[in-house]
N, C-alpha and C positions, 0 to 999 in steps of 0.2 A: 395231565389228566384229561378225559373227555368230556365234554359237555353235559353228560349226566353226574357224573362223577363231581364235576365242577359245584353242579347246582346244588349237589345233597352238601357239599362242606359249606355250602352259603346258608340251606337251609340250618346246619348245624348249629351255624353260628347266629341264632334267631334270630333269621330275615325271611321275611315271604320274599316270593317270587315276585311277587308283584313290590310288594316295598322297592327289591335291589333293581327294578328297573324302571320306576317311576323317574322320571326325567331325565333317564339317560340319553346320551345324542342318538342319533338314528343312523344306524352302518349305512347305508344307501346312501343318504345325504348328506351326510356328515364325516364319517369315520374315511369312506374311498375317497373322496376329496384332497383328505388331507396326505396319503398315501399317492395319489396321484400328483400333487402339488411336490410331492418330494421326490417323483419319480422309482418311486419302489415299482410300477406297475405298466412300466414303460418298455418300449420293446429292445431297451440296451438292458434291462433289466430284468427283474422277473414276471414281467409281462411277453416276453418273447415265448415264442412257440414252446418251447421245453420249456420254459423259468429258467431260473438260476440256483446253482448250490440246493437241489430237491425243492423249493419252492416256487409253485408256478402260480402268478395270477391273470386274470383277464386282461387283455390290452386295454387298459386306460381305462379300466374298473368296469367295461362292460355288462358284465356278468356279475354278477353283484351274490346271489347264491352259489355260486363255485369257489368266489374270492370268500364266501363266509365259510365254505365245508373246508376250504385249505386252510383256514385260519383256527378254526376251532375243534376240527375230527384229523386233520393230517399231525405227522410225527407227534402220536401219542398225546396230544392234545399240548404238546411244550411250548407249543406258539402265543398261549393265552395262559396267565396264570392267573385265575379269579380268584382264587385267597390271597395272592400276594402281586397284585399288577407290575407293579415297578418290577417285580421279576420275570417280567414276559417278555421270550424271544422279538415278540412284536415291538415292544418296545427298547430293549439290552443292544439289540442288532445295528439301527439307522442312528442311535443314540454313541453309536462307536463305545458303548461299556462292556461290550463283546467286539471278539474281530468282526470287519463286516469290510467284504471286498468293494463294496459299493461306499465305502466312505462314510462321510458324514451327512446324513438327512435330515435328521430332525434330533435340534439343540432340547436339550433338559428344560431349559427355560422357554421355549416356546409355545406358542399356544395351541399349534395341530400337535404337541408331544402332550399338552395337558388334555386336550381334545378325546385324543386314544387313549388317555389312561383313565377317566371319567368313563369314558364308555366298558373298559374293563371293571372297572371298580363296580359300575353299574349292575353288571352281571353280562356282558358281552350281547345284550340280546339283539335279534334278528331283525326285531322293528319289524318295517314291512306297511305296503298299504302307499306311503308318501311317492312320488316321483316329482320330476320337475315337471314344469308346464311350460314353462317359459324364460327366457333372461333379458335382461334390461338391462343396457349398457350404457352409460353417458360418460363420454360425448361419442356419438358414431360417427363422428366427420369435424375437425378442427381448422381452420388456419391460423396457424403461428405466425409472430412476425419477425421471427429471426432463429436461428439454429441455436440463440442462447435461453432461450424460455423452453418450457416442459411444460407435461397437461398429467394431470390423474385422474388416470379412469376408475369411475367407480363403474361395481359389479351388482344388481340383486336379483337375487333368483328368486322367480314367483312359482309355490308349489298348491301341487291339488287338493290340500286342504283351505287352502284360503291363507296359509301363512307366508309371508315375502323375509328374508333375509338377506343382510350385505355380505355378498359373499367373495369381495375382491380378495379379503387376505387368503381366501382357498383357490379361489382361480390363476391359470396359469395365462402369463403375457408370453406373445411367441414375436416378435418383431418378422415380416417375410423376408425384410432382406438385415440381417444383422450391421452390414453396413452403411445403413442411411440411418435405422433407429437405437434407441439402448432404452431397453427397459428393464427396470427393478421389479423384483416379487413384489411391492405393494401394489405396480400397476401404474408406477409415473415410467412419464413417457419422455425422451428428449430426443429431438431430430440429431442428426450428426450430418449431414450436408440439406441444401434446399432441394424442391421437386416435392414429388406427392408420392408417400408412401404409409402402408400399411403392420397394423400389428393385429395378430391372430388371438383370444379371449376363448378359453377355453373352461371348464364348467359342467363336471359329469358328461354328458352327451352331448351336449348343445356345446355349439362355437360359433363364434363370429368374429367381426373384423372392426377396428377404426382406424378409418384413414383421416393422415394427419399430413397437413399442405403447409410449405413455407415456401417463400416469395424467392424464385429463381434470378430475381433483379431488384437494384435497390428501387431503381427510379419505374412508375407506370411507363406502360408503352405508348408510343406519340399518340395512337389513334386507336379507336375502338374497331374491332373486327366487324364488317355489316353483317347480317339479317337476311336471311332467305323462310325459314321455317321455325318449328320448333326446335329441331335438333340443333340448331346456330345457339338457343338459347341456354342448353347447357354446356356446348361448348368453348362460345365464349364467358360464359361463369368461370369455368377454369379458367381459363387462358388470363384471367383478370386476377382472379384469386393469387397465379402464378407469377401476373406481373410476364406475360409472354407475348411476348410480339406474334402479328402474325405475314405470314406473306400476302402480297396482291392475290389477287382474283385469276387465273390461268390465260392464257389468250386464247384468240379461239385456236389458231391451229392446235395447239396443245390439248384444248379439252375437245375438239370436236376427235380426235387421234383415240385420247383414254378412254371418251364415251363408249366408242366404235367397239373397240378394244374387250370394256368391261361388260356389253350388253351382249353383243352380236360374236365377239371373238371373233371379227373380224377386220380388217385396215378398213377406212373407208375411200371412195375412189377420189382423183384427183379434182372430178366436174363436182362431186358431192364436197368436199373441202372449201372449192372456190366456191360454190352459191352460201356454203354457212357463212362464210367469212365475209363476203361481200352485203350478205345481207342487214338491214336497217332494221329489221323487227325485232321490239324491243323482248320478243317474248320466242325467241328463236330458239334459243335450247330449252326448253319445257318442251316446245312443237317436236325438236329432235327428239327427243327422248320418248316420245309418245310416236311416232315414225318409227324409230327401230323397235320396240315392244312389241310394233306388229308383224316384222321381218320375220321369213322363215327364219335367217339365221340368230334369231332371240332362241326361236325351239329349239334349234340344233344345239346351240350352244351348252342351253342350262338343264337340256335333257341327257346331255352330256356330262355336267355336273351333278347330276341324279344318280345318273351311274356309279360317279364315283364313291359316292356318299352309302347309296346301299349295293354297293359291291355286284353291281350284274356284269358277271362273266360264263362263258363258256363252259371249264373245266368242270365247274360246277354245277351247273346248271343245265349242260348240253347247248350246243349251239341253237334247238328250238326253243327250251326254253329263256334263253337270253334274249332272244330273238323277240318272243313274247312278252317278255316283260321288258323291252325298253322301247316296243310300239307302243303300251300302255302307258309307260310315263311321258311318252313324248303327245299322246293325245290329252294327259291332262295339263302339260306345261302348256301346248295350242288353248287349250280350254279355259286356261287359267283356274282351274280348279280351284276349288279351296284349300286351303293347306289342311284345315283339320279335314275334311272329305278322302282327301289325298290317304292320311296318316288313317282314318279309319277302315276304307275300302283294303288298305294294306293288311291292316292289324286282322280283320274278322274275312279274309278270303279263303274259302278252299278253291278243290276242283283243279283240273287238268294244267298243269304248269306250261305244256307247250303250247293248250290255246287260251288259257286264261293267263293271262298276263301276273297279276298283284297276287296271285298263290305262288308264285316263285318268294314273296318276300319270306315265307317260311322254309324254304328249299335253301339260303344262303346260311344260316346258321345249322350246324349237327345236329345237335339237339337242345333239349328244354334251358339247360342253365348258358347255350350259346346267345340263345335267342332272348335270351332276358338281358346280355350283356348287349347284343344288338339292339333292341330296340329304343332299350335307353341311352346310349350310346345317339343313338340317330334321333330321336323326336325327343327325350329330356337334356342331352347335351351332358350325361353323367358317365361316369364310370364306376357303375353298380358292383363289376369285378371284385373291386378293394372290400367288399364286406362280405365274400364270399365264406372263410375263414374267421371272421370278426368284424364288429361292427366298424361299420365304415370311421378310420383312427380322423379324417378331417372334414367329416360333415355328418348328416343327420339319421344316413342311412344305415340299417341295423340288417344280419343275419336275417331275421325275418323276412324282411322289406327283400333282401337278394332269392333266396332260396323261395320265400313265397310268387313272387315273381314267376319264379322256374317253375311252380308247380301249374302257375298256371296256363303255358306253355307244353306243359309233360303232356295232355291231350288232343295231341297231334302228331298223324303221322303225315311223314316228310320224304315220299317219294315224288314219284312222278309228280303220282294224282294226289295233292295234299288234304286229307280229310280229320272229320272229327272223329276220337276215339271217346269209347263210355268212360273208359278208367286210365289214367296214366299218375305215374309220383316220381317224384324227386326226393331224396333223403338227404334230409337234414342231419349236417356232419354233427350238431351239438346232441342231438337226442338220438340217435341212428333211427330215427323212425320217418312215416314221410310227412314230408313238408307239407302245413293248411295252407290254401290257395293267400293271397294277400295282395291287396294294392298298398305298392311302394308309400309309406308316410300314414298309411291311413289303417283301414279294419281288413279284418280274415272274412274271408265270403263263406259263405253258408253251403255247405254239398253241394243244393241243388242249382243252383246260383248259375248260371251262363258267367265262366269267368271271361273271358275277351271280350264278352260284350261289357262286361260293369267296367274293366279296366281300362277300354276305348272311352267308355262315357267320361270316366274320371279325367284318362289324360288328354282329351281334347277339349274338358271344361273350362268355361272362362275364368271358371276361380282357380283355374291350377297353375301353381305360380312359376312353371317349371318351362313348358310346352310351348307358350308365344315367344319366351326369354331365348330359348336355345335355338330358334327357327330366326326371331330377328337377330341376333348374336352372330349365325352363321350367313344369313344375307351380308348383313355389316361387313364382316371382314372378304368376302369375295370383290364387293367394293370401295372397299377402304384400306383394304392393306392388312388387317388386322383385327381381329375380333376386339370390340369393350372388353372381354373375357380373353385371357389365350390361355390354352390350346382352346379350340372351343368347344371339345368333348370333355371340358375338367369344370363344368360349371360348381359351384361348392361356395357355400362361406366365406372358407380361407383363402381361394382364389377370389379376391374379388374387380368387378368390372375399375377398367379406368374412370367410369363415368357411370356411379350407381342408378344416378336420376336417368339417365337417357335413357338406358338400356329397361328398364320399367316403364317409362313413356314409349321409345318403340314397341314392346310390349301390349301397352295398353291402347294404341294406335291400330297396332295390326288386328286386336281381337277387338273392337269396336266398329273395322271394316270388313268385318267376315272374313278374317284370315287370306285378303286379296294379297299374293306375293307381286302382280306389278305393281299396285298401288304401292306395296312399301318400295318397293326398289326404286320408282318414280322420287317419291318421298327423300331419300337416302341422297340420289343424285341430283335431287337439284336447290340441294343445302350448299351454303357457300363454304360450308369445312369439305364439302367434296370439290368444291367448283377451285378452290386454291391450287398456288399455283405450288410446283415442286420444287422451287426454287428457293435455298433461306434468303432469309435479312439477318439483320444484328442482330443477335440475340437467339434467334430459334436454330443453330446452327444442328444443335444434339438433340431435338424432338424430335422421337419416333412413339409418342403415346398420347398426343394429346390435343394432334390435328391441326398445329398452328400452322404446318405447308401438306401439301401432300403427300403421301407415302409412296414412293417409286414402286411399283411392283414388277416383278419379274415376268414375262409373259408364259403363260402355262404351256407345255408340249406341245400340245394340240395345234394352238393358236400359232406357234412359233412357226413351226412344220407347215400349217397354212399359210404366213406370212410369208415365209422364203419363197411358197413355191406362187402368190400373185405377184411380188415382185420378179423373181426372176422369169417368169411367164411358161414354167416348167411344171406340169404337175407334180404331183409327191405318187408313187404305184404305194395301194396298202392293201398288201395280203390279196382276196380275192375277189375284195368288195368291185361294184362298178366302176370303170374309171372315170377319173373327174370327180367322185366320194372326196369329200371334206374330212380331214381327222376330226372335225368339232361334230361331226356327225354319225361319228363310228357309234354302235350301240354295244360292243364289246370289245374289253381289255386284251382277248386274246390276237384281236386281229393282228396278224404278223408286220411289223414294221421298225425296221431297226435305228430309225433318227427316234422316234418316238420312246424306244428302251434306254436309247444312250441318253435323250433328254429327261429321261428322268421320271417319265409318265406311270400315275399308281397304276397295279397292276390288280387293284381291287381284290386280293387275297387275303385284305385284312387293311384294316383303317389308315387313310394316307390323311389324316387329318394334322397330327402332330411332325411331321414330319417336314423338314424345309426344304423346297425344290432345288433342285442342283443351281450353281449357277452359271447360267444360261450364255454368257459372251463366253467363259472360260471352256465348257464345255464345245462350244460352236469351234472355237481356235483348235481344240483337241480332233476334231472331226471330220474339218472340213476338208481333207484331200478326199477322202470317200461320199462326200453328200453332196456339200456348198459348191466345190468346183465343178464337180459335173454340170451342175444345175449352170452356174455364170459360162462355163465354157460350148453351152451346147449351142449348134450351128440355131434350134431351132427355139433355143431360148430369146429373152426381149434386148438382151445385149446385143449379141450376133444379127440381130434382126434388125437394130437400129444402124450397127454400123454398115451393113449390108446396103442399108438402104438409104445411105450416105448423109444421116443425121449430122450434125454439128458436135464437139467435145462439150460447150456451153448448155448444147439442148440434152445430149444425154446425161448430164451433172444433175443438172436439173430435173429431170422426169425422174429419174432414180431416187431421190431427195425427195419431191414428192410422191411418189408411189410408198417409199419406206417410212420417210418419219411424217409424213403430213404436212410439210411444210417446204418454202421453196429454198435453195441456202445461203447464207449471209453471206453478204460482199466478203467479208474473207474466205470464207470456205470457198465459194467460187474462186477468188483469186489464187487460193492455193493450188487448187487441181486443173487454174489454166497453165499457170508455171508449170507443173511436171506432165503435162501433154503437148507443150507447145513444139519442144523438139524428140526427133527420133524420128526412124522409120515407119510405116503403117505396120510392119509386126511389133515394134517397141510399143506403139502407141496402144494398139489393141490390148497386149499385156497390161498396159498399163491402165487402162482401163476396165480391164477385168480386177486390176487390183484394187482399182477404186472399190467397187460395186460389194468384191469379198471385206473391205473396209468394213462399208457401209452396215452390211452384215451382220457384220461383229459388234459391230458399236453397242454402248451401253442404252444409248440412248432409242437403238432398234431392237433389242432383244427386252422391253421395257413399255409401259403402260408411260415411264417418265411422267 
């Protein structure tokens, strides 16, 4: 029967309307809960795009009025029998008293099966009015002290009338990795090995996380980790909490190499090595680190990294406008801009793309719903995409939030000249009508409203919890190996950072310094979780999350390409640029160069954030009859130039050793490579010598930040 038809048999049966639904549960808050705890509305289920077996609901009860129209006006109203509940498909179905492909949901005896049948008995009504506000989780961060204890999390949701309910038995526990944790529907928790991991708390639209730490080691570690800054102090919290050793402090050759390396992207020279290393000041790497910040090649570098981030290339853009927009960004990296300055001159630019620079940032995405994915993507560290279709299934973002975005976007045209238009829309797939403008999380802007301008304000406000997080998120991992977050365009809930406190304190650091990026990178490197060495001890042999040695990184294209050709004293030709052009200075992906495609370099046609770099020695061995040996074999390379000039086999071991790894080589390495030159002819020897060099090359340790 249909819902009118329903109400006259209630009425018949002398009940007001109002009687049969005086304290019934509330569909919204109550009834989808429970429907989504049993997984009827899941996307194996009939929450997938079609439904299942003619009945379709929202992903994860979204839509809370379309799950009421299919429940009470679809197939004939059979879904809900309000004179006789117990005989409601909605309930005959999950209860397996009907066949149901889906199994068994929900037991007779339970109390989400007493839930929906109270609410039918009630009169099915719509409610309406209530949402959540908010949820409260206890405990959001535990340390356990052994893999044989468990924790219960309790659940209560605070809603917008003033009323709070526990609502663990409706929420859903999602463990992220099933094989560290096991959790029961009530919501207890039990580790199943030590380390630090997480379970995902879900709850109508809202979700979160707690993470739950058990001690990697019975006994503490001999010595406490030192002290450089703040960041030392939530790093070593963990490290304690986990019972983790950590490694020494790096030497200098080693860190004066990775500094070089992670600021400048480039080796530093052999007289630049010996004065750090020789030197007695005790305040000697802070001094480095503020020396190369001023170095051209700091610009080149991280203007280079800008690039890749908002994709400025050619095809796109034409070679003038690429041209223009990466003098722009290389004059705000010189400037040090402010990040939010940076992110708003971008966001509110029109005009000429080939001689305004920051109007190309609208010329990289097609159109309206590209460019909503772009920019959140680059300045929130999100992927807004997933709510396209539905509300975002692992974090807070809703349909609205996506498509209102685009709308405000749709008022732009994206040629050359990028200008503002009177009118543009974007159609909303759920209503087919267009889209009200809307800042992501928050309110619909008013017609007249300047949208770019209100949604700059927003997202480069101090209170926006989104904008400092994803900017310091993605410094962090350029110098550390790894975002607190990975990918670091999946920022969300259910992904959450290795280290929630830090990544909120860099956070609240950078927006308390006007958004200074060398101040935070300053900050970042000369923390003693950065200053470690890459080497384990006992104990931290399998830490790659939580900073007790350094994380080796791989050296980017760029850098690699520059590295072979200062050591081998051989430029690298690219494409048509000047010769003697640095790859870390190229301002476009198109420039032609084939070690740079084989190495792996984005090619800015779409986000190389998640993506992991090829790797770099294996690749180097694949290549090197066309690259590397040219380079070692040329008359007018620093090989051929030393033996020419009747160097020693001790002095060229050596110079090579330091020009490539920074360092000069241990009595063994030396003793090895006098043993296989000491005999043979001057052509034997030469070859062999060249084999050194392609060695040297290849090593893990020179294709490496180590």
């Amino acid at each position: 029967m249909t819902r009118n038809q329903a109400m006259a048999a209630i009425l018949c049966c002398g009940l007001s309307a109002a009687t049969a639904f005086a304290g019934a549960p509330d569909f919204a808050t109550e009834v989808i809960p429970v429907l989504t705890k049993a997984g009827c509305n899941s996307g194996a289920c009939h929450g997938a795009a079609i439904g299942r077996g003619g009945f379709r609901l929202s992903l994860l009860g979204y839509d809370p009025d379309a799950d009421y129209e299919a429940m009470l006006d679809e197939f004939e109203g059979r879904r809900v029998n309000l004179v006789r509940p117990e005989r409601s498909l909605l309930l005959l179905k999950p209860s397996r008293r009907l066949p149901h492909d889906g199994g068994l949901k929900l037991k007779t005896t339970s109390e989400g099966y007493r839930l929906v049948r109270d609410w039918i008995e009630a009169g099915a009504p719509r409610g309406g009015g209530i949402h959540l506000q908010r949820l409260e989780i206890v405990p959001t961060s535990i340390t356990l002290p052994s893999v044989n204890e468990s924790v219960a999390i309790k659940v209560t949701a605070h809603f917008n009338d003033g009323r709070s309910r526990d609502v663990t038995d409706s929420s859903i526990f999602s463990p992220l990795d099933k094989g560290s944790l096991s959790c029961d529907d009530s919501g207890r928790v039990r580790p199943l090995r030590p380390g630090q991991h997480a379970v995902m708390v879900r709850f109508l639209g809202e979700v979160g996380c707690v993470r739950i730490r058990v001690p990697l080691h019975e006994q503490k570690p001999p010595t406490s980790p030192p002290r450089s800054n703040f960041i030392d102090d939530y790093i070593n919290r963990t490290m304690a909490d986990l019972r983790l050793p950590h490694s020494p402090r790096a030497g200098d050759h080693e860190l004066i190499r990775r500094l070089h390396l992670d600021l400048i992207g480039t080796l530093p020279t052999a007289d630049e090595v010996d004065a750090f290393v020789n030197s007695q000041d005790t305040d000697k790497f802070s001094r480095l680190v503020d020396r190369l910040l001023k170095r051209p090649e700091y610009v080149d570098f991280w203007s280079y990294k800008w690039g890749d981030l908002l994709q400025i290339e050619s095809k796109r853009l034409q070679p003038e406008g690429a041209a223009s927009f990466h003098r722009w960004i290389r004059e705000q990296v010189a400037a040090n801009t402010p990040y939010d300055q940076i992110a708003k001159e971008l966001i509110l630019s029109v005009g000429d793309g080939y001689k305004h620079g920051p109007a190309n940032f609208h010329r990289v995405p097609s159109d309206a719903r590209a460019e909503a994915e772009y920019v959140s993507r680059v300045f929130l560290g999100v992927r807004l995409q997933c709510a396209n279709c539905h509300n975002h299934p692992f974090d807070r973002w809703t349909q609205n939030d996506y498509h209102g975005l685009s709308a405000i976007f749709a008022r732009l045209s994206r040629g050359r000249f990028v200008s503002n238009k009177p009118a543009g829309e974007v159609i909303h797939p759920k209503t087919s009508k267009p889209a009200r403008r809307k800042i992501p999380g928050g309110r619909f802007l008013e017609e007249k409203e300047p949208g770019r301008q209100r949604f700059t304000d927003w997202l480069t406000s101090p209170h926006n919890p989104h904008f400092a997080r994803a900017a310091a998120n993605r410094i962090w991992r350029e110098l550390m190996g790894r975002g607190l977050v990975e990918p670091v365009d999946d920022l969300r809930a259910t992904n959450p950072p290795t280290h929630p406190e830090l990544l909120d304190a860099l956070a609240r650091d950078f927006i308390e310094h006007r958004f200074d990026v060398r101040r935070l990178i300053k900050t970042i490197v000369t923390s003693e979780a950065y200053r470690r060495s890459s080497r384990s001890v006992e104990g931290n042999e399998g830490d790659g999350l939580f900073y007790s040695k350094a994380l080796v990184k791989p050296l980017p294209p760029v850098v690699l390409v520059d590295a072979v050709a200062y050591v081998t004293g051989v430029a690298e030709p690219l494409g048509n640029v000047a010769p003697g052009t640095r790859a870390i200075a190229l301002g476009d992906a198109r420039v032609s160069s084939e070690p740079l495609d084989l190495l792996g370099r984005c090619d800015r046609t779409s986000s190389c954030e998640s993506s992991a770099p090829a790797g770099l020695p294996l690749t180097l061995h694949a290549i090197h009859g066309d690259w590397l040996n040219k380079k070692i074999a040329s008359p007018q390379g620093r090989l051929h130039q030393m033996i020419a000039a009747g160097r020693s086999d001790g002095e060229i071991v050596s110079t090579f050793y330091r020009l490539a790894l920074s360092r000069p080589p241990s009595e063994r390495e030396s003793a090895w490579w006098r043993e296989k030159l000491k005999t043979g002819n001057h052509q034997e020897r030469v070859q062999t010598l060249e084999d050194f060099v392609w060695a040297l090359l290849n090593s893990a340790e020179f294709c490496s930040n180590h």
